[in-house]
DRENNU-48889 format. One record per residue: residue in three letters; x, y, z of N, C-alpha, C in turn. Coordinates in Angstrom, 1 decimal, decimal comma, always signed. Atoms other than C-alpha are relative to their C-alpha. Layout:
% residues N
<rec code="ALA" n_east="X" n_north="Y" n_up="Z" ca_east="X" ca_north="Y" ca_up="Z" c_east="X" c_north="Y" c_up="Z"/>
...
This chain:
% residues 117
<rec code="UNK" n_east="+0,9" n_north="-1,0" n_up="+0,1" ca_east="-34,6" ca_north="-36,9" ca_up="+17,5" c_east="-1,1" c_north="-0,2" c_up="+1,0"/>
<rec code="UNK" n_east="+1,4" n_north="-0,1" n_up="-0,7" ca_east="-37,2" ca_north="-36,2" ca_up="+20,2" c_east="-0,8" c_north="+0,3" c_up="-0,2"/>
<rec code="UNK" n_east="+1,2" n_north="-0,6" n_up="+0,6" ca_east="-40,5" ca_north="-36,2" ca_up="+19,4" c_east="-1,1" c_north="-1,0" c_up="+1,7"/>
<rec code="UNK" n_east="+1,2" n_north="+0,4" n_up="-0,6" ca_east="-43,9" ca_north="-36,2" ca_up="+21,9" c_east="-0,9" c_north="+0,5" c_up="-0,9"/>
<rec code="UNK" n_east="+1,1" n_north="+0,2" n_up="+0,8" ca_east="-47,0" ca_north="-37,0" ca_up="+20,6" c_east="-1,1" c_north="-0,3" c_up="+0,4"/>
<rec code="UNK" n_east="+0,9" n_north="+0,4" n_up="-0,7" ca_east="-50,1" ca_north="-36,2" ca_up="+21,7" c_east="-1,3" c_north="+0,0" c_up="-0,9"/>
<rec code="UNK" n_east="+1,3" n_north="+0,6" n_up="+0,0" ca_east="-53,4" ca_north="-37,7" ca_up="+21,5" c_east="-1,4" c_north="+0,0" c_up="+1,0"/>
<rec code="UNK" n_east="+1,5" n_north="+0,2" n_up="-0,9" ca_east="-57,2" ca_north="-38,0" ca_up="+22,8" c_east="-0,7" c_north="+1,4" c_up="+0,2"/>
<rec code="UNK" n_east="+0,7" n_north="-1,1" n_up="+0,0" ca_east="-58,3" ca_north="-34,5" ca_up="+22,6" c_east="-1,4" c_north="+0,3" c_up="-1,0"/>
<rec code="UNK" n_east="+1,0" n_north="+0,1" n_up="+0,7" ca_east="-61,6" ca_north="-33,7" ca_up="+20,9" c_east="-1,2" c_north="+1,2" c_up="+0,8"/>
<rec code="UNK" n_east="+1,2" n_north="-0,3" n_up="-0,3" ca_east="-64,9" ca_north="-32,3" ca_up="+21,6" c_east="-0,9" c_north="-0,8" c_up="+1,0"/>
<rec code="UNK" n_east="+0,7" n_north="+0,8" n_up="-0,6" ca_east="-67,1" ca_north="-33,0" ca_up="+24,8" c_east="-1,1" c_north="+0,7" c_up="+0,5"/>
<rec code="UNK" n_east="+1,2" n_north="-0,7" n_up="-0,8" ca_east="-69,9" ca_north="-31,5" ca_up="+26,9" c_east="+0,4" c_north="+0,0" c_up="+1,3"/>
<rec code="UNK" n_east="-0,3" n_north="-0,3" n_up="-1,3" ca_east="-69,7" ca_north="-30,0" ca_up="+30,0" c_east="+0,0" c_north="-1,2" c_up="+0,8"/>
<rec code="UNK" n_east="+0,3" n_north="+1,3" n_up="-0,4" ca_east="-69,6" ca_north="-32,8" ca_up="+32,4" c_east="+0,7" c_north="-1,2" c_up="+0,1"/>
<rec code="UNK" n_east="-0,6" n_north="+1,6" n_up="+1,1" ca_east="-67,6" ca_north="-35,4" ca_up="+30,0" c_east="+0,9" c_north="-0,3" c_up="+0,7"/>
<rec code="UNK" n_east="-0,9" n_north="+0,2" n_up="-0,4" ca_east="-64,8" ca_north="-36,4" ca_up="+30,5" c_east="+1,0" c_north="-0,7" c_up="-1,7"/>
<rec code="UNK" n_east="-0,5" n_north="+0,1" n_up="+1,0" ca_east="-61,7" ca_north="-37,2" ca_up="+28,1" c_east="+1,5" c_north="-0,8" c_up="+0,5"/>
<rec code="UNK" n_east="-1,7" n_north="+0,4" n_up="+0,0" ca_east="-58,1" ca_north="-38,7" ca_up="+28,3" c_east="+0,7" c_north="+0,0" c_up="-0,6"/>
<rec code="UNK" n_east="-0,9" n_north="-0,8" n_up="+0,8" ca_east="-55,2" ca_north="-37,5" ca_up="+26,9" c_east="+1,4" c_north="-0,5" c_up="+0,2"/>
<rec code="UNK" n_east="-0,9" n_north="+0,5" n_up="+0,6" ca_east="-51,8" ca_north="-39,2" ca_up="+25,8" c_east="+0,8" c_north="+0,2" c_up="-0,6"/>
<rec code="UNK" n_east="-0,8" n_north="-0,3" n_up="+0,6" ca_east="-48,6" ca_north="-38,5" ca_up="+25,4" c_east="+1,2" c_north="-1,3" c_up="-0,3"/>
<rec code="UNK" n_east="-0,8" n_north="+1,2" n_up="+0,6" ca_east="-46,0" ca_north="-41,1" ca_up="+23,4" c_east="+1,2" c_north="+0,6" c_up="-0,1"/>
<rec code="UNK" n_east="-1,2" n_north="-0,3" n_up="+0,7" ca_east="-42,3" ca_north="-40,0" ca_up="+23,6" c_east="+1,0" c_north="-1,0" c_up="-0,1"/>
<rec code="UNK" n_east="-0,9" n_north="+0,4" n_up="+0,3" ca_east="-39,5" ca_north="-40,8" ca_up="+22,0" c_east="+1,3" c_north="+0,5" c_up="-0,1"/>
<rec code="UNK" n_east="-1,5" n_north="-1,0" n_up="+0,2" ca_east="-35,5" ca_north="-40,0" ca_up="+21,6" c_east="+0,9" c_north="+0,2" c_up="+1,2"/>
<rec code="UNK" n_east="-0,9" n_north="-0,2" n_up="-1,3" ca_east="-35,0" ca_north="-39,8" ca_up="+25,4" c_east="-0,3" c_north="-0,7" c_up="+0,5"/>
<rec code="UNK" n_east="+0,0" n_north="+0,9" n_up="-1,3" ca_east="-34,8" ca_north="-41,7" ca_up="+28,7" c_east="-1,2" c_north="+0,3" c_up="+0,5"/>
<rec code="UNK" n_east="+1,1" n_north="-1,4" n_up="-0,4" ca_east="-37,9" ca_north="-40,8" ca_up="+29,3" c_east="+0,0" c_north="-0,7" c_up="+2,0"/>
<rec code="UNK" n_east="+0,4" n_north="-0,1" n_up="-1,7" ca_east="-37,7" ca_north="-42,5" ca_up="+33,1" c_east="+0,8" c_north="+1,1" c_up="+0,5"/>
<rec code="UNK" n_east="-1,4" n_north="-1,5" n_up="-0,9" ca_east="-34,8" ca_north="-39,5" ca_up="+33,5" c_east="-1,1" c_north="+1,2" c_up="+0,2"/>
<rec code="UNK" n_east="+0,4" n_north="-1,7" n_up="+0,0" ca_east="-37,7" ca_north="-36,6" ca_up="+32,8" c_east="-1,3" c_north="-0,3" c_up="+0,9"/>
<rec code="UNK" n_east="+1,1" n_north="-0,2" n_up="-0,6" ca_east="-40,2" ca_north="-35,3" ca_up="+34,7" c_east="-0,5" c_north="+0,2" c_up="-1,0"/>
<rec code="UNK" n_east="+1,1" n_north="-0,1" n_up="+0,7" ca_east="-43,3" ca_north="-35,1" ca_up="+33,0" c_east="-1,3" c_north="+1,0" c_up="+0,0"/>
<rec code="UNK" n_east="+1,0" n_north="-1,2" n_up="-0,6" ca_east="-46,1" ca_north="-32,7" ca_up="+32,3" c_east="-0,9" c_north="+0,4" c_up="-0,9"/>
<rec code="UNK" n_east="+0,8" n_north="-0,3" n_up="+1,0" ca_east="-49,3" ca_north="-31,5" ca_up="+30,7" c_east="-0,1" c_north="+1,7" c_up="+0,6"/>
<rec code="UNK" n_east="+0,2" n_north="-1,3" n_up="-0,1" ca_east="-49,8" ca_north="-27,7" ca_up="+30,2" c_east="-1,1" c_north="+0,4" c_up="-1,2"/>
<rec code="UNK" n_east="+1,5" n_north="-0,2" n_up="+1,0" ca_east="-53,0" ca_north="-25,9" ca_up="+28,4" c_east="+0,5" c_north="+1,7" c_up="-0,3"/>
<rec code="UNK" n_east="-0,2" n_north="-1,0" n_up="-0,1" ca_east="-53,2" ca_north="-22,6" ca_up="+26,6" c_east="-1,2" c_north="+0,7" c_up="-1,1"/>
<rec code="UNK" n_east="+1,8" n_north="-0,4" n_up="+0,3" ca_east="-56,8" ca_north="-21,0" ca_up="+26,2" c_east="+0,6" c_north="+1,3" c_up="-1,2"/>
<rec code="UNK" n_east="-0,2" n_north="-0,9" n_up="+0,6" ca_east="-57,0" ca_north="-18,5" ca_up="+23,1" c_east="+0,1" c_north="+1,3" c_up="+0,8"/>
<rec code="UNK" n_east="-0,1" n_north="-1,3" n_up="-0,7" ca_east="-55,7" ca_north="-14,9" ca_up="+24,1" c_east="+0,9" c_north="+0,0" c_up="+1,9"/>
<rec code="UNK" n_east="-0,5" n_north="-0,1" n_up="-0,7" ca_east="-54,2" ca_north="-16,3" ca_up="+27,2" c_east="+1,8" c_north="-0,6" c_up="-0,1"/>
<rec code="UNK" n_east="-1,4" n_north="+0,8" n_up="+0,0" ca_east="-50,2" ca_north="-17,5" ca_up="+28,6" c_east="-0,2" c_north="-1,6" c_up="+0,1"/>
<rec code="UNK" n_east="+0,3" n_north="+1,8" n_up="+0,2" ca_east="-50,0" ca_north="-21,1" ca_up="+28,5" c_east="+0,5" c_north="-0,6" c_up="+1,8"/>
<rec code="UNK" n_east="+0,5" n_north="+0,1" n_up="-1,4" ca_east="-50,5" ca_north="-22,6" ca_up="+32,2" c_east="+0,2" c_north="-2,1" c_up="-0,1"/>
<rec code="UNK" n_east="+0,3" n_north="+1,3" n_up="-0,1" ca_east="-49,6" ca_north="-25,6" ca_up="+33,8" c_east="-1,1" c_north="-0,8" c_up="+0,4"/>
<rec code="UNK" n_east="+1,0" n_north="+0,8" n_up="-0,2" ca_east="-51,9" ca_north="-28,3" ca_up="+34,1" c_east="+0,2" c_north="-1,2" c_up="+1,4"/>
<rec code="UNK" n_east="-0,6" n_north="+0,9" n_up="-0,7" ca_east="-50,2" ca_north="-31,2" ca_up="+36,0" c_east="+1,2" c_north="-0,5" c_up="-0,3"/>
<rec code="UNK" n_east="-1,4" n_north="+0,6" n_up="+0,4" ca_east="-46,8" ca_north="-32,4" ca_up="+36,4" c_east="+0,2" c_north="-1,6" c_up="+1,0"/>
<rec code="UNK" n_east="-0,3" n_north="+1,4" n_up="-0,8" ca_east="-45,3" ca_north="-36,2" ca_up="+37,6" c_east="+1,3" c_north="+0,1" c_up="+0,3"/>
<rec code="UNK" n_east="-1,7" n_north="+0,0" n_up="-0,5" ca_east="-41,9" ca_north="-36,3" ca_up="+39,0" c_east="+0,4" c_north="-1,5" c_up="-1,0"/>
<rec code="UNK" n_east="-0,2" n_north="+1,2" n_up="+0,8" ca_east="-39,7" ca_north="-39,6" ca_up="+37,7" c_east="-0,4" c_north="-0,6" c_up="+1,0"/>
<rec code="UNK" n_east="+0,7" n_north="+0,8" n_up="-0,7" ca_east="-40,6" ca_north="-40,8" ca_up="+40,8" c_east="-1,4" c_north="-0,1" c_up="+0,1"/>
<rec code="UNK" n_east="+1,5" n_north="-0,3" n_up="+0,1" ca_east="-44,3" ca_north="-40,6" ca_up="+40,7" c_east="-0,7" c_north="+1,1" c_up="+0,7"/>
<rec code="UNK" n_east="+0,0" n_north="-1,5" n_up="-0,3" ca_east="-44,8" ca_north="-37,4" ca_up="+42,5" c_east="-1,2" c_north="+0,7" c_up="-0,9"/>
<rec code="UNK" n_east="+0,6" n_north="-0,9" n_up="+1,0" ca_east="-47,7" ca_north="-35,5" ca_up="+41,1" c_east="-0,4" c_north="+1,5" c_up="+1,0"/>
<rec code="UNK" n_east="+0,7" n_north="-1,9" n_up="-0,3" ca_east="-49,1" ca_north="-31,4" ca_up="+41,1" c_east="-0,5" c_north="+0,7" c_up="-1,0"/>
<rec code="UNK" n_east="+1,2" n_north="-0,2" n_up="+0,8" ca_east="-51,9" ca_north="-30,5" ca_up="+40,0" c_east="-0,4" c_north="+2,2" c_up="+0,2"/>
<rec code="UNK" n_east="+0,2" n_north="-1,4" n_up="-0,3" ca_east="-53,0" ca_north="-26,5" ca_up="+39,2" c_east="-1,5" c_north="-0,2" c_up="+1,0"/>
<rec code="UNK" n_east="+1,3" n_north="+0,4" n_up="-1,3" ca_east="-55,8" ca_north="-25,8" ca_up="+42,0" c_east="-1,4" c_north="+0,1" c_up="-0,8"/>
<rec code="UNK" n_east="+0,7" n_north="+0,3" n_up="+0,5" ca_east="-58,2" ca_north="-25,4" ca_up="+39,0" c_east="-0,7" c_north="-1,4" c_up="-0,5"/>
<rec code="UNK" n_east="+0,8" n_north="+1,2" n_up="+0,0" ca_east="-58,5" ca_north="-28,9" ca_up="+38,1" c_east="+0,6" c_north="-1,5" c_up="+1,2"/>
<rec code="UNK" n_east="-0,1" n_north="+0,6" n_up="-1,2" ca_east="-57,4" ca_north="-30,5" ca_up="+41,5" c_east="-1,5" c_north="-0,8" c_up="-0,2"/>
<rec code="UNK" n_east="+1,2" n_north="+0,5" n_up="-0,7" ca_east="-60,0" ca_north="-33,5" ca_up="+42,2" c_east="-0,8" c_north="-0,1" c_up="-1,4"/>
<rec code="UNK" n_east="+0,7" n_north="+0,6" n_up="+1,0" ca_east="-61,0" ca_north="-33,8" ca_up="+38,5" c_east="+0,6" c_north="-0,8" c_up="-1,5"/>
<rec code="UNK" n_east="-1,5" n_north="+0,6" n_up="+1,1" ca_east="-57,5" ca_north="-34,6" ca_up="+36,5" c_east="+0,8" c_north="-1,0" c_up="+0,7"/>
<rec code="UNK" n_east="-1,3" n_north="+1,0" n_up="-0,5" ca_east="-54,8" ca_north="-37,2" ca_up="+37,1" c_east="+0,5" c_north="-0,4" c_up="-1,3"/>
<rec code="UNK" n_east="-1,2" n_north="+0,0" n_up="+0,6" ca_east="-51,4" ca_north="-37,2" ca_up="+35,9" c_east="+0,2" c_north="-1,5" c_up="+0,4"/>
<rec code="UNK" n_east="-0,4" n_north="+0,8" n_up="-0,3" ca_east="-50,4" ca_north="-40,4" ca_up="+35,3" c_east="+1,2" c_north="-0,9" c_up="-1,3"/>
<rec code="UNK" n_east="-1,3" n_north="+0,8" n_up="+0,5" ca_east="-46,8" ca_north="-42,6" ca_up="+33,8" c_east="-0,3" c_north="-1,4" c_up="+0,0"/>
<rec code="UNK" n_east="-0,5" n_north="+1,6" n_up="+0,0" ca_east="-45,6" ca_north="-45,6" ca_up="+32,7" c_east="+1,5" c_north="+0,2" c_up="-1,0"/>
<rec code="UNK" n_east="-1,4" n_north="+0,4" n_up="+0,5" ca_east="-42,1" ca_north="-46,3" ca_up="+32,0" c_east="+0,4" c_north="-0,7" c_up="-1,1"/>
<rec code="UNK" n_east="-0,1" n_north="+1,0" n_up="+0,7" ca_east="-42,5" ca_north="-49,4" ca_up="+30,3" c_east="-0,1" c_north="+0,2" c_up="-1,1"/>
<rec code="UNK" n_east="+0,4" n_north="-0,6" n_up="+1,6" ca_east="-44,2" ca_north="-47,5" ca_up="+27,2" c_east="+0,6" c_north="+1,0" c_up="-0,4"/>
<rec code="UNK" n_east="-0,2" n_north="-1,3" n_up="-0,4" ca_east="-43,1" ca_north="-44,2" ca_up="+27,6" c_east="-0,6" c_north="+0,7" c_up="-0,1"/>
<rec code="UNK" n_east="+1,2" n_north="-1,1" n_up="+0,1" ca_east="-46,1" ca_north="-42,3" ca_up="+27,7" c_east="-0,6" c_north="+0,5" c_up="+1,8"/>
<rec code="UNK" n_east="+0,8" n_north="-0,4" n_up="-1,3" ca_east="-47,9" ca_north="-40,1" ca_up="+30,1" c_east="-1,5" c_north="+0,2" c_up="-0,3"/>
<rec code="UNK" n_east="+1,3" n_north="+0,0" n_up="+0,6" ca_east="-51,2" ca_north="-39,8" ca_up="+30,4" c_east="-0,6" c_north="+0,9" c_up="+1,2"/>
<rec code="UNK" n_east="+0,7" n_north="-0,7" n_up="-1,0" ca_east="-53,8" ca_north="-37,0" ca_up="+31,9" c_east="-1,7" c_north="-0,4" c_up="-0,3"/>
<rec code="UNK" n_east="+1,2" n_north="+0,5" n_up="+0,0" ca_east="-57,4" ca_north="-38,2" ca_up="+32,7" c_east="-0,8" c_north="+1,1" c_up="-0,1"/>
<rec code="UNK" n_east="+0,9" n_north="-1,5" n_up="+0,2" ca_east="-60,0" ca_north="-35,2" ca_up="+32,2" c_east="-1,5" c_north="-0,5" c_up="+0,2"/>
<rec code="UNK" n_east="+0,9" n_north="+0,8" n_up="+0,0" ca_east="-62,9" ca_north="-36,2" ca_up="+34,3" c_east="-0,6" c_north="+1,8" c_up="+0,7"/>
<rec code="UNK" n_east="+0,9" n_north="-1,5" n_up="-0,7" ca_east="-66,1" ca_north="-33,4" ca_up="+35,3" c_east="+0,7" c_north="+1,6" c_up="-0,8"/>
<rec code="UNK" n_east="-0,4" n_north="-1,4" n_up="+0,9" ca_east="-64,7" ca_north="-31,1" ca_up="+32,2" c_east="-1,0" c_north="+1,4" c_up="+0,0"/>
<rec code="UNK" n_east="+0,7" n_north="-1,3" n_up="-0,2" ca_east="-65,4" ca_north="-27,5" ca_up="+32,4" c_east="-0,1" c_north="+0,8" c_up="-1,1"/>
<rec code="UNK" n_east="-0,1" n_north="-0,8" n_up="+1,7" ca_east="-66,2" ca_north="-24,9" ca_up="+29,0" c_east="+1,6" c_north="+0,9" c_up="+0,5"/>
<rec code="UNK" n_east="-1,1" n_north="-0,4" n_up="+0,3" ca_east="-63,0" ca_north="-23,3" ca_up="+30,5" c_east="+1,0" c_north="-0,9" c_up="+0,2"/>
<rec code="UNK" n_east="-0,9" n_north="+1,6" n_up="+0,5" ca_east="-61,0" ca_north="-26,8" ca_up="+30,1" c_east="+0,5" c_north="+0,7" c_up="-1,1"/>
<rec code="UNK" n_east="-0,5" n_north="+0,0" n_up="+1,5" ca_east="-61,1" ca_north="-25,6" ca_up="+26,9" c_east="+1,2" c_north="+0,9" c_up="-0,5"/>
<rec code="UNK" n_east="-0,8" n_north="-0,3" n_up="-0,3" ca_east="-58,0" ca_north="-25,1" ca_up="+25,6" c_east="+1,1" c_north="-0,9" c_up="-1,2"/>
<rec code="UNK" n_east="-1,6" n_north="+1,3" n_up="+0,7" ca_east="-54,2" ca_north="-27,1" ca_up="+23,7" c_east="+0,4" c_north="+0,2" c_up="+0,7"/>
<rec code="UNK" n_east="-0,5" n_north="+0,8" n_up="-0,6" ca_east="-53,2" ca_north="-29,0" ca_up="+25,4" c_east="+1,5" c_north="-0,6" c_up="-0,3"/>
<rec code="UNK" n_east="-1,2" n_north="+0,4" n_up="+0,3" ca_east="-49,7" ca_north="-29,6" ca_up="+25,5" c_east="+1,1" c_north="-1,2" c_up="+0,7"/>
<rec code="UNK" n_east="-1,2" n_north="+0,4" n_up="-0,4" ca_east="-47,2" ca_north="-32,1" ca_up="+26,9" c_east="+1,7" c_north="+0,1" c_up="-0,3"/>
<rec code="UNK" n_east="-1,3" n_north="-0,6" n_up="-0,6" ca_east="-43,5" ca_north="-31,4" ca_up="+28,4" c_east="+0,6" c_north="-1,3" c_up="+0,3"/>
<rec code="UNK" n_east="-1,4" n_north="+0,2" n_up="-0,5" ca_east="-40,2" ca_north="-33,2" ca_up="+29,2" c_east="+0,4" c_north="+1,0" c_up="+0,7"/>
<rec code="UNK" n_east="-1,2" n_north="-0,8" n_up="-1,0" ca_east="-38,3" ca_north="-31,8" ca_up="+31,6" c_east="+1,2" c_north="-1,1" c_up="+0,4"/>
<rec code="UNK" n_east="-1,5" n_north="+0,3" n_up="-0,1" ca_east="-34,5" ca_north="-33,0" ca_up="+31,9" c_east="+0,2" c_north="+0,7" c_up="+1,5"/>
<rec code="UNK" n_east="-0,3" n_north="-1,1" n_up="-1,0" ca_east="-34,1" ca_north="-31,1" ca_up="+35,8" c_east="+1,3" c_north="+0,3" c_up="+0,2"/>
<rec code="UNK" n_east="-1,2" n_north="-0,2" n_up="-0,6" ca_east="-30,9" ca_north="-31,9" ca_up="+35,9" c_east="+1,0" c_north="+0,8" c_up="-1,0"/>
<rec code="UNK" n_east="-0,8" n_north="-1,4" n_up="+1,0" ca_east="-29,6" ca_north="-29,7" ca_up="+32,8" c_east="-1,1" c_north="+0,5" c_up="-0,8"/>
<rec code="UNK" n_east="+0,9" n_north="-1,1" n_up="+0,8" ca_east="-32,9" ca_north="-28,0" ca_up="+32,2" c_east="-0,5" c_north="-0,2" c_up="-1,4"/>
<rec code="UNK" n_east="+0,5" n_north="+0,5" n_up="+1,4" ca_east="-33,5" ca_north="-29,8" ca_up="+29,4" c_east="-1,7" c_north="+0,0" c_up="-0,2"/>
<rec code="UNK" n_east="+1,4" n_north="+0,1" n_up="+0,0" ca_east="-37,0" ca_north="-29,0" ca_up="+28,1" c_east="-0,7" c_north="-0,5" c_up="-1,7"/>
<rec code="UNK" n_east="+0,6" n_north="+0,5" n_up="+1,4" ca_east="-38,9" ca_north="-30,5" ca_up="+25,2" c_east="-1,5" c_north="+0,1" c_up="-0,2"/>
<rec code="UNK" n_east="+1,5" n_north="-0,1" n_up="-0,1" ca_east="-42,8" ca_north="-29,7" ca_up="+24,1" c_east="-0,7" c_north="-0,9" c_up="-1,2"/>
<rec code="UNK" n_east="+0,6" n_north="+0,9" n_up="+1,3" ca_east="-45,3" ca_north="-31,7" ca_up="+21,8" c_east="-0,8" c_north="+1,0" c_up="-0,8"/>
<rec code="UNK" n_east="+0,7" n_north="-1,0" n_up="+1,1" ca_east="-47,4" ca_north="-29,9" ca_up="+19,2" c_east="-1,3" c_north="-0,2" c_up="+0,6"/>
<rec code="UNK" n_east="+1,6" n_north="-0,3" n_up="-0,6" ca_east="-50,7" ca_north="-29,8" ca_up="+21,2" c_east="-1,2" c_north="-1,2" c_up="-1,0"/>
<rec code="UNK" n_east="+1,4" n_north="+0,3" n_up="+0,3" ca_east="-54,1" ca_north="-31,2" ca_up="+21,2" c_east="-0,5" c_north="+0,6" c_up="+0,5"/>
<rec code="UNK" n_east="+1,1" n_north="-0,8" n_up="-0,5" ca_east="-57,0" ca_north="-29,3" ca_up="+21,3" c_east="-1,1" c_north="-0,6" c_up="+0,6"/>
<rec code="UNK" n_east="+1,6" n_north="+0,4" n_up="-1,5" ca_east="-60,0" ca_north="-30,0" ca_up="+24,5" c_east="-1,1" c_north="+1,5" c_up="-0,3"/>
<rec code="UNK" n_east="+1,4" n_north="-1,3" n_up="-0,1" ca_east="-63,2" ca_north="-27,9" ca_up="+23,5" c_east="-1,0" c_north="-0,8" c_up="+0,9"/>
<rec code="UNK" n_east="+1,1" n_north="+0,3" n_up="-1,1" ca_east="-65,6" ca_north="-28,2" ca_up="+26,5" c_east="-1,3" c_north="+0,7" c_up="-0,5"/>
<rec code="UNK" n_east="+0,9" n_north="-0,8" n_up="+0,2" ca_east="-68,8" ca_north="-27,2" ca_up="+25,4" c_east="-1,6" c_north="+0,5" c_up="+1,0"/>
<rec code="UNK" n_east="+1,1" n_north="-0,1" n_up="-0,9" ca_east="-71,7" ca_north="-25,5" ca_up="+27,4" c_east="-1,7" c_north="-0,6" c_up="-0,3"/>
């Protein structure tokens, strides 16, 4: 059974900063790319940053220069740093598996990031 599991979301002030943690299980995880995606009430849900299996990262041009996607193998978790948060940060936060090579996709049940003004 695959399950991701995320963690570190909460409440911060404009400014903050937060880090956010995903733990999976069930797969290879060095096989998947990796990924955090957000999805603000009333909008589509939007990527955030992805890591290749090789370490490869791409960031959306909104939080370019204040996020980092970052892996470890050894644990299998990914992790996104959320530094210089903004009230539109705010958002659930989701992380992804990606399988590329048979499109395999898998989602976590979100954590919620409220940025406040």
């Amino acid at each position: 059974q695959v399950q991701l599991v995320e963690s570190g979301g909460g409440l911060v002030q404009t400014g903050g900063s937060l880090r956010l943690s995903c733990a999976a299980s069930g797969i290879v995880f060095s096989s998947y790319a990796m990924g955090w995606y957000r999805q603000a009430p009333g909008k589509q849900r939007e990527l955030v940053a992805t890591i290749t299996r090789g370490g490869s990262t791409n960031y959306a041009d909104s939080v370019k220069g204040r996020f980092t996607i970052s892996r470890d193998n050894a644990k299998n978790t990914v992790s996104l740093q959320m530094n210089s948060l903004k009230p539109e940060d705010t958002a659930v936060y989701y992380c992804n598996a990606l399988y590329e090579l048979a499109s395999t996709n898998y989602w976590g049940q979100g954590t919620q990031v409220t940025v406040s003004s």
